[in-house]
Every structure is written in structure tokens, then in C-alpha cells.
C-alpha positions, 0 to 999 in steps of 0.5 A: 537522487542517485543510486544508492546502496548499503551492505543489505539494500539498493534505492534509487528513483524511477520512472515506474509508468507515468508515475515517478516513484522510489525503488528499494531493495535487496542486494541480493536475491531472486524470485522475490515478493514485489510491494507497491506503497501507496502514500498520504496526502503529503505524496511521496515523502522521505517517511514513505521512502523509508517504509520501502527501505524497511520492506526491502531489508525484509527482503521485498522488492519496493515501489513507493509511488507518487501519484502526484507527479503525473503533470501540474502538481496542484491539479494532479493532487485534487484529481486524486483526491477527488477520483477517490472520493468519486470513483476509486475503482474507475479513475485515471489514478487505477490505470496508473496503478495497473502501469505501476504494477506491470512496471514492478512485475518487470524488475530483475529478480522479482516474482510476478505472481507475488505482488502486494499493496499497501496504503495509508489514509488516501493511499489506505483506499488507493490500495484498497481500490486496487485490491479490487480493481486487479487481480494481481495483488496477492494481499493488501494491508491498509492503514486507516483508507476508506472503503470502496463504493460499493462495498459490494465490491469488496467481494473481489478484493484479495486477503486484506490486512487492516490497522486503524486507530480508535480515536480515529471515529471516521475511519475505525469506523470503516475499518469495522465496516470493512471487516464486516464486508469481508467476513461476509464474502469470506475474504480472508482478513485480520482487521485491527482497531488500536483503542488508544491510536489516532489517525496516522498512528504508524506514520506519527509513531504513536503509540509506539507499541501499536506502530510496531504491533500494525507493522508485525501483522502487515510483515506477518501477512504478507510472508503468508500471501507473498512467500519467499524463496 
């Protein structure tokens, strides 16, 4: 996939550390907030590419990452899976974040300082992970991620934007859990549970109106924690 560019935004694919990822963003512009974009289970998938190219004509500078893409497809996936489930704040998968992190701190045009993270579902908690694990983000938002191990944890995290659906019982439940945790540390946080949402309500589209809602708030978070020129 070549360069490509319209009037407003520039992507292209990269090599963002050991992981091969997909860059976007603004024509135009310095000392602009950076987003790392952490996928679903489905790895680096044309959604998520277009979910970099909505931040970079926010006017964000966009990594989407493929943590798949680090060696055999097949083994590479059930080792993030499982470095999730096992350890998500000490695995392989961190280390290549960190890399991800220095490599999109590097880009022409970007404010260093102004980084943020978001994920959904597994990389809801990669995002989560690494909200804790770095000190480099500014603010996360995770969509519908398990929370680290131990939540005790969380008391490092920078402030945290979360959206789950409720009729998702595993996972609205970890978003409770998790506003809870935050609340108690005084980390600040807007966490959200749309009752009528599934699991993977903003990737789906559905509800409409909840989807663009978690999308505003995200958008609305970030401009607070990652301001702009």
C-alpha cells in the first residue's frame, strides 16, 4: 500500500518498531497531538485504518498498530492473546509499544509530550496496559478492554475515557470495576455504559447514536489531555 493523500490527510504503511503499522495524518501542520490505535482480534483491519484516518482529519497524527505482524501470523496472535490474559503489564507485546511510542514521538510535526492511546476489546486492554505500564500517555480511551491484573495497578494510569455496551455482561462489568478503581485513586475519568450497546457497538455501528456519542467523548477527551496548537 503506497503513500496516499487527499486535500486534508497523508497515509501510508510503516515500520513503527517491530511492528508493522498504518500512519495518518494531517497535510498540514506542527506540534500536533500523536494517537496510538491499539486493534480487535481481527489485527489491523481496513475499520481500524479508517478510525486513524477520522483522528488524522481531527487533526491527530495516527499510528494504528498490528501486533500481529511480529513473525508467524498464527503464533504471533496467541502470544498476544495469551501475554494479555497472563500478564498484560509485563509482556513482549509492552516492549513493542514502548518501541511504537518512541517511533510515533519521532515523526515530523508531532508534539512528543501529547500522546495518547486508544483500543478496543483486546487492544481496549492493550491500551489500558500501556496507560499504566508508560508514562508517556497523556490519556486513554478504551472501548469495551479488560482491566489489568492487579487493579491496584490502575493507580499509575493517566486520565482514562471508557465506553462499554450493556449488553455486553463481561465486559460493562469491567467498565464498572474500572470506574470504581479510578475513582478511588482519583485518576480522572469519564467511564460510560450504553444500555442498549452490544460488545463491539462502535466498530458494528450500532447503535448509531451510541457510536458517534463514545466517538465525541473519545474526541472531547482527548482535546482536554492532548491540546492542540
Amino acid at each position: 500500500m503506497a503513500t496516499q493523500t487527499t486535500p486534508d490527510i497523508e497515509t501510508r504503511p510503516v515500520q513503527a518498531g517491530n511492528l508493522q503499522a498504518f500512519l495518518a495524518r494531517p497535510t498540514e501542520g506542527e506540534n500536533l497531538p500523536a494517537v496510538i490505535i491499539i486493534h480487535e482480534i481481527f489485527g489491523l483491519n481496513d475499520n481500524i485504518r479508517d478510525i486513524a484516518r477520522r483522528f488524522a482529519r481531527a487533526g491527530y497524527v495516527a499510528l494504528a498498530v498490528d501486533l500481529f505482524s511480529q513473525g508467524n501470523r498464527a503464533l504471533c496472535t496467541a502470544r498476544v492473546i495469551m501475554g494479555l490474559i497472563g500478564n498484560p503489564l509485563k509482556n513482549f507485546s509492552m516492549g513493542n509499544l514502548d518501541g511504537v511510542a518512541r517511533f510515533l514521538q519521532q515523526q515530523p510535526g508531532v508534539a512528543p509530550e501529547e500522546l495518547g492511546v486508544i483500543g478496543f476489546c483486546m487492544g481496549g486492554g492493550y491500551a489500558l496496559a500501556f496507560a499504566v505500564h508508560s508514562d508517556q500517555p497523556r490519556a486513554a480511551s478504551i472501548f469495551y478492554g479488560a482491566n489489568p491484573k492487579p487493579l491496584s495497578a490502575l493507580v499509575d494510569a493517566c486520565p482514562v475515557v471508557g465506553s462499554y455496551g450493556g449488553k455486553d455482561p463481561i465486559f460493562s462489568r469491567a467498565g464498572k470495576k474500572l470506574e470504581e478503581t479510578l475513582k478511588q485513586y482519583q485518576v480522572p475519568a469519564d467511564i460510560k455504559i450504553y444500555p442498549n450497546a452490544n460488545h463491539s457497538f462502535f466498530n458494528q455501528n450500532k447503535p448509531p447514536a451510541d457510536a458517534e456519542d463514545a466517538w465525541q467523548r473519545t474526541i472531547n477527551w482527548f482535546e482536554k489531555y492532548l491540546p492542540k496548537p
